[in-house]
C-alpha positions in Angstrom: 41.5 82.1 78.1 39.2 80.2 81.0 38.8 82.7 84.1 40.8 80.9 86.3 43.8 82.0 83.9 42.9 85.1 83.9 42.0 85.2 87.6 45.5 83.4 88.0 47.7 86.2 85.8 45.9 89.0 87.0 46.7 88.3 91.2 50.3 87.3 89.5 50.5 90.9 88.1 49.1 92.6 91.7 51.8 90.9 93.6 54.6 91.1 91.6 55.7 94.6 92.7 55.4 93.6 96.2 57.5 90.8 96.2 60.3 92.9 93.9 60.4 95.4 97.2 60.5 92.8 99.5 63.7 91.9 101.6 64.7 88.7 103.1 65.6 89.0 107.1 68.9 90.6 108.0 69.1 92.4 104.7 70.8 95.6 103.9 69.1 98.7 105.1 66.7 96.4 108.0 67.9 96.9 111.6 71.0 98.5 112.5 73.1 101.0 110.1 76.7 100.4 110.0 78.6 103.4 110.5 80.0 104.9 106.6 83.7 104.2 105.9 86.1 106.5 105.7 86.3 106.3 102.0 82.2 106.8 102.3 82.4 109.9 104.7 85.3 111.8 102.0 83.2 110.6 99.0 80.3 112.4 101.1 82.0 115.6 101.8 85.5 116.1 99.5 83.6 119.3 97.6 86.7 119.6 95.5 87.0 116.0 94.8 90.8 116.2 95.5 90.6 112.9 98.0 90.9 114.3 101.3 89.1 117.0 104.0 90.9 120.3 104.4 89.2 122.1 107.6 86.0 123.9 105.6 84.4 121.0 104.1 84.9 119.2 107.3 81.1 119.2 109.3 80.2 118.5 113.2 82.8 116.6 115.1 84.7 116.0 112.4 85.2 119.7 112.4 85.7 120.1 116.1 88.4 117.5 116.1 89.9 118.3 112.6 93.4 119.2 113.9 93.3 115.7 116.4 92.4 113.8 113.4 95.1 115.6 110.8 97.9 113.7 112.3 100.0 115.3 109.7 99.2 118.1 110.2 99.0 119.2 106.3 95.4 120.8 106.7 93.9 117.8 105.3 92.2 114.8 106.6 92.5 111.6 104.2 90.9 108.1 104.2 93.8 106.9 106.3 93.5 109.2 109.2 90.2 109.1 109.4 90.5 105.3 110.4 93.1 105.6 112.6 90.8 108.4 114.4 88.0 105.5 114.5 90.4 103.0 115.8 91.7 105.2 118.8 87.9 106.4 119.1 87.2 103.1 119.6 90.2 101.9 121.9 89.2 104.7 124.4 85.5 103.3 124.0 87.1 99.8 125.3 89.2 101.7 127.6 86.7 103.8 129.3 84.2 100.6 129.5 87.3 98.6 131.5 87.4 101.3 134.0 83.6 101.3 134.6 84.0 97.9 134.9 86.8 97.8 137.5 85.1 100.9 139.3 82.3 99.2 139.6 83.5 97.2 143.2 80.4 95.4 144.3 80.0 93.7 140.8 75.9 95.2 140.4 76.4 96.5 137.6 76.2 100.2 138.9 78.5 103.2 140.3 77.9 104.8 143.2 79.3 108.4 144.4 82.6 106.2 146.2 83.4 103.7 144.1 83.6 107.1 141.5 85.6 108.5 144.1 87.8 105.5 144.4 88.3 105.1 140.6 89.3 108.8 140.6 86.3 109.4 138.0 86.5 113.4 139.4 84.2 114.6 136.2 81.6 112.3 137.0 81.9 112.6 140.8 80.9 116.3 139.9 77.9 115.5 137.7 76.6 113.0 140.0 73.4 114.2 140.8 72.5 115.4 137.7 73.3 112.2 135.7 71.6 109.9 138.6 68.3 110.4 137.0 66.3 108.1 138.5 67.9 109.6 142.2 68.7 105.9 143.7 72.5 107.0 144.8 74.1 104.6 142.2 74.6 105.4 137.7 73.1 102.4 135.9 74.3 101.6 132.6 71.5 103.5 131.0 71.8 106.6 132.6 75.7 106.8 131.1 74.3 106.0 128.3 72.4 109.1 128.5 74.7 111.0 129.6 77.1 109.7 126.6 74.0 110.8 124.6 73.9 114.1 125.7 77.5 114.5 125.9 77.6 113.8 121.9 74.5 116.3 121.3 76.7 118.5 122.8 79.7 118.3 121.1 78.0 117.8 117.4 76.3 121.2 118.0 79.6 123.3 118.8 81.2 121.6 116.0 78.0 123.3 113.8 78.8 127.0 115.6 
């Protein structure tokens, strides 16, 4: 074997490994997950491998929220209610960003303490102060996103307790 051959098989053999890990752009696992399925977070969960949730192997919100979700109300939670609890989270998602929207009177992008007032938005009207971070008189789209942020933290950790 000349050495270019061998020069040739032995860079072949160094890069083969890399280019079996490699992924192309916008593969699986690169970027943004995508939330599990319902069928994923049961799979995750179901200790008794029975198909559904009953209220101790439920963890965090899904805990807290276990007798919203168990539309039934049989003390279980299956596949099917747990999507129509991800639907509804997500039509009040829709919901609560059309309000903003509408709330938001002089079109920047940004409440202040009356167009709150105006929209009725009585919770935040009473955090105001503490969720205007940056102190400019007006909630930006970040700082609700913070407070959204917070507002989850919150929740996740009294659905541990």
């Amino acid at each position: 074997m000349n050495t270019k051959s061998l020069l040739l098989l032995v860079l072949s053999a160094a890069l083969l490994p890399i280019a079996v890990q490699a992924k192309p752009a916008g593969a699986p696992g690169q970027g943004k997950k995508s939330p599990p399925t319902p069928a994923q977070i049961i799979d995750r969960l179901d200790a008794d491998q029975n198909g559904t949730l009953s209220q101790d192997e439920a963890k965090g919100p899904l805990a807290k929220k276990f007798d919203t979700i168990d539309v039934n109300g049989d003390g279980e939670i299956d596949a099917n209610e747990l999507e129509l609890a991800r639907e509804a989270r997500k039509g009040k998602a829709k919901e609560n960003g059309q309000r903003l929207k509408t709330a938001d009177t002089d079109g920047n992008r940004a409440l202040s303490k009356d167009e709150a007032s105006a929209a009725g938005m009585e919770k935040l009207i009473e955090q105001f102060d503490k969720v205007d971070a940056d102190g400019d008189g007006e909630i930006s789209k970040e700082e609700m996103r913070e407070l959204k942020k917070m507002k989850d933290r919150r929740d996740g950790k009294k659905g541990k307790e």
